[in-house]
C-alpha positions as CSV (number, residue, x, y, z in Angstrom):
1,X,87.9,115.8,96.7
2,X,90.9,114.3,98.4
3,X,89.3,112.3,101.4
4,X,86.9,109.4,101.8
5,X,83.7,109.9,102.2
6,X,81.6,106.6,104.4
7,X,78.6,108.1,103.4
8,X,78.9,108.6,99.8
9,X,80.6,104.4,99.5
10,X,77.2,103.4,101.8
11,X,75.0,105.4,99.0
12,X,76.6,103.7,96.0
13,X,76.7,100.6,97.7
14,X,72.7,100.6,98.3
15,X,72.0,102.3,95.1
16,X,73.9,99.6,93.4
17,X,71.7,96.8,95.3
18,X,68.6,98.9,94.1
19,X,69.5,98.2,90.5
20,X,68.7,94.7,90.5
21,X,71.5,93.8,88.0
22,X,74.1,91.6,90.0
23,X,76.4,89.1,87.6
24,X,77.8,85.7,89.5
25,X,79.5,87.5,92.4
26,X,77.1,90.4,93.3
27,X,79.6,91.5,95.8
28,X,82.2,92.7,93.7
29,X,79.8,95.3,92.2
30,X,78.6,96.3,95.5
31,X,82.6,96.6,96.6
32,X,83.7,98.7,93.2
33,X,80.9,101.2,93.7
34,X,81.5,101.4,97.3
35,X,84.6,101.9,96.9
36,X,83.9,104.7,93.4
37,X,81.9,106.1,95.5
38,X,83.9,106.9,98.9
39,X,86.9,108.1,97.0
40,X,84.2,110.9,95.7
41,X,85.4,109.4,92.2
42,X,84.2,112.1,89.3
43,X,86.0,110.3,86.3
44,X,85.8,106.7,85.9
45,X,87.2,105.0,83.3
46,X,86.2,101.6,82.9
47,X,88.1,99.0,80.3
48,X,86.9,95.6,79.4
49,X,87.4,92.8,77.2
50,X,83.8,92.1,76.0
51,X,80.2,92.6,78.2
52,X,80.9,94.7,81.1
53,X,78.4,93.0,83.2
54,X,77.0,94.6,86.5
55,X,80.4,95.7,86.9
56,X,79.4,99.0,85.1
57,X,76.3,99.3,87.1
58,X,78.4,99.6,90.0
59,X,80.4,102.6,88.2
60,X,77.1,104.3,87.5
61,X,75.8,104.5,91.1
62,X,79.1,105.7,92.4
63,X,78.7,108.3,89.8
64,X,75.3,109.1,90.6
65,X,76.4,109.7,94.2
66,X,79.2,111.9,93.6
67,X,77.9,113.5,90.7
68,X,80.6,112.2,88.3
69,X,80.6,110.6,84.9
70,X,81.9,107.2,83.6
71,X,83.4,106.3,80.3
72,X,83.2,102.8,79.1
73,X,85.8,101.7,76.6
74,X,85.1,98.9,74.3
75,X,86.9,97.4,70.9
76,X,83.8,97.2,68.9
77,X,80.3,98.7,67.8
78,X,79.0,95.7,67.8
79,X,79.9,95.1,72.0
80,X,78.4,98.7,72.7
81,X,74.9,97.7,70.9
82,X,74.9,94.1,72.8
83,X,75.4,96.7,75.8
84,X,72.5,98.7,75.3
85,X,70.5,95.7,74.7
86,X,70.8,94.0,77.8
87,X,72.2,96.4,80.0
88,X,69.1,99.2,81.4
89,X,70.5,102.0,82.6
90,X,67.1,103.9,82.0
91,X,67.4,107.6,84.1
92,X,71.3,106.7,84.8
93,X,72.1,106.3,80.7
94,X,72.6,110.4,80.9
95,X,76.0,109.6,83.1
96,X,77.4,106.8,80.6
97,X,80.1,107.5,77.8
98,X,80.9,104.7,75.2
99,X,83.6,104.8,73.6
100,X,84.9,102.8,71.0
101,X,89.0,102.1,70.7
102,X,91.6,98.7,71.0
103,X,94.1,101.3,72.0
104,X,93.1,101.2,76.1
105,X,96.5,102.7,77.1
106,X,97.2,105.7,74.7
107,X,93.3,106.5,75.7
108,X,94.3,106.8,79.2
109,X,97.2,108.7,78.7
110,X,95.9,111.0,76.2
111,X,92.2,111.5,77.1
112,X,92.2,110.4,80.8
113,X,94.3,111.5,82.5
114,X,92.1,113.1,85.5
115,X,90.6,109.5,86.0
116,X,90.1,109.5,89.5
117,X,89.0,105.4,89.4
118,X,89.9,103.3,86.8
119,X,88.6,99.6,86.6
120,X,90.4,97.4,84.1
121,X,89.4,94.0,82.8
122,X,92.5,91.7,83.5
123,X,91.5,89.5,80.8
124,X,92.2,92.1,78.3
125,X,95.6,90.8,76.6
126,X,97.6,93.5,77.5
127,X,96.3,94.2,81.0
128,X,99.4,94.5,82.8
129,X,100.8,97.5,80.5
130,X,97.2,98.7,80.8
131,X,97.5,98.7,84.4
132,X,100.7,100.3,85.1
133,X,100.1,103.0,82.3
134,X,96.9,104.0,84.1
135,X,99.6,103.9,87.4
136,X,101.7,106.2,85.3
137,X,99.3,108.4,84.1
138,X,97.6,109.5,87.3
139,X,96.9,113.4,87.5
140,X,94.9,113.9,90.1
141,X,95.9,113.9,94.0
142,X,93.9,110.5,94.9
143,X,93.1,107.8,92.8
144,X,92.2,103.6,92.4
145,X,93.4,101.5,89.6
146,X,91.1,98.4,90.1
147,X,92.4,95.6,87.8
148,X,88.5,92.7,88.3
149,X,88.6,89.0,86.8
150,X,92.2,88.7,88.1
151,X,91.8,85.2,89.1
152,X,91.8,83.9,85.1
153,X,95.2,85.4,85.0
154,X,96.8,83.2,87.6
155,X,101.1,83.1,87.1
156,X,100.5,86.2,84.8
157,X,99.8,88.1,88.4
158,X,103.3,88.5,89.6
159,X,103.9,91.2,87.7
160,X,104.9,94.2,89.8
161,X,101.5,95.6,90.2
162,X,102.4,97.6,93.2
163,X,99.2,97.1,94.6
164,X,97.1,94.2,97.1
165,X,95.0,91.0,95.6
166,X,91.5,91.2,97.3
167,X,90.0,87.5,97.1
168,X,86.5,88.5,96.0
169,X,84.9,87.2,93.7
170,X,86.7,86.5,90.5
171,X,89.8,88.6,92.0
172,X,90.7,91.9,92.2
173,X,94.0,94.1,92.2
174,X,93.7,97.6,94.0
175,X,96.1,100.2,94.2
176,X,95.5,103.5,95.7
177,X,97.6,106.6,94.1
178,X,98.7,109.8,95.9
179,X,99.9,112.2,93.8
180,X,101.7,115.2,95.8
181,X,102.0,117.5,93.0
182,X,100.5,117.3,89.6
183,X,102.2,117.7,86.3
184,X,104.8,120.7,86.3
185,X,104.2,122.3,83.2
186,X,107.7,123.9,83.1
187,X,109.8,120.8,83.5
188,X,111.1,118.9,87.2
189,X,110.3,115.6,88.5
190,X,106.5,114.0,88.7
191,X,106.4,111.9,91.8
192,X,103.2,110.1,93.4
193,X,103.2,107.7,96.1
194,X,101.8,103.9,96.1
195,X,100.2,102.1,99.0
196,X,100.8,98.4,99.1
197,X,99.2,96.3,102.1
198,X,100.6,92.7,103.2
199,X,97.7,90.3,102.9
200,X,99.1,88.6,105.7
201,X,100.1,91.0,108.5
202,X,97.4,93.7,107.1
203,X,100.4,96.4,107.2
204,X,100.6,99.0,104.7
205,X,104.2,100.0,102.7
206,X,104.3,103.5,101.2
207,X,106.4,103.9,98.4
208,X,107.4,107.6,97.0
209,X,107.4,106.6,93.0
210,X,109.7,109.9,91.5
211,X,109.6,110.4,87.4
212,X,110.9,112.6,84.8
213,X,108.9,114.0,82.7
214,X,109.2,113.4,78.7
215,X,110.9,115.0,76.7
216,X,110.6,115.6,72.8
């Protein structure tokens, strides 16, 4: 779907609160599913540095609201099983992928590219490449890339993000893709456009990003 749906962001926001699993700032969950949610998300990719926290509880309601799925990418085995130990999912564990790889941005460029929502853990080391590939790699004609935890980064932040720092919680980046057309598959430009917002003024920039595709 290509519009925002109030009710479907006020579902995943209560179903979220109904899972009883809130980390130290409860209302970043609530906030990421909300916001899963209303964008009627039905592939989100999540990509963290170790525990996901409730972080991917609020991934799972969305996903149970808009009937979508969520993949959870993780470096190790051993991260996945400390997951399922302390992390119950119980009748939502049907909607959850793991998968296991170090390589976060040739797994979104390769296997991911429909990602409608895409949460990223800034304390990964190479969060900012991660960040703009998922940018880049956007197929689909509305999308979030969601970059949480950006508050441990500090100076690392002004990197050209093109999107808006939200003060909750531990930090989070947001930027909201358009794409108008989706890959030609016989050649011609890619182009998508990127919403910024002042955090002072409240006004929003639109920016037409145009680029060619590769070539072998």
């Amino acid at each position: 779907m290509d519009c925002w749906s109030a009710e479907n962001a006020t579902n995943a926001f209560l179903t979220t609160l109904k899972m009883g699993e809130r980390g130290k700032a409860p209302d970043v969950t609530e906030f990421i599913s909300a916001m899963a949610g209303g964008n009627n998300s039905q592939l989100m990719v999540m990509a963290c540095s170790g525990h996901p926290g409730s972080a991917l509880l609020g991934l799972v309601a969305a996903a149970h609201q808009t009937g979508g799925r969520v993949v959870c990418i993780l470096r190790s085995e051993e991260e996945m099983h400390a997951i399922k130990e302390t992390i119950i999912l119980g009748d939502y564990a049907k909607i959850v992928e793991f998968v296991i790889g170090d390589d976060v941005k040739t797994l979104l460029a390769s296997n991911y590219e429909g990602a409608d929502f895409v949460l990223i853990d800034c304390k990964l080391e190479d969060f900012q490449q991660v960040f703009e590939a998922a940018q880049q790699g956007v197929n689909v004609k509305s999308a979030f890339i969601v970059g949480y935890n950006a508050l441990h980064e500090g100076p690392k932040l002004s990197f050209d993000h093109k999107g808006y720092f939200l003060p909750i919680g531990e930090g989070l980046l947001v930027s909201k893709i358009r794409v108008s057309q989706g890959k030609n598959i016989g050649g011609g430009r890619r182009s998508h456009w990127v919403v910024e917002v002042d955090e002072c003024t409240g006004e929003e920039h639109l920016y037409r990003v145009s680029t060619s595709p590769n070539t072998n």
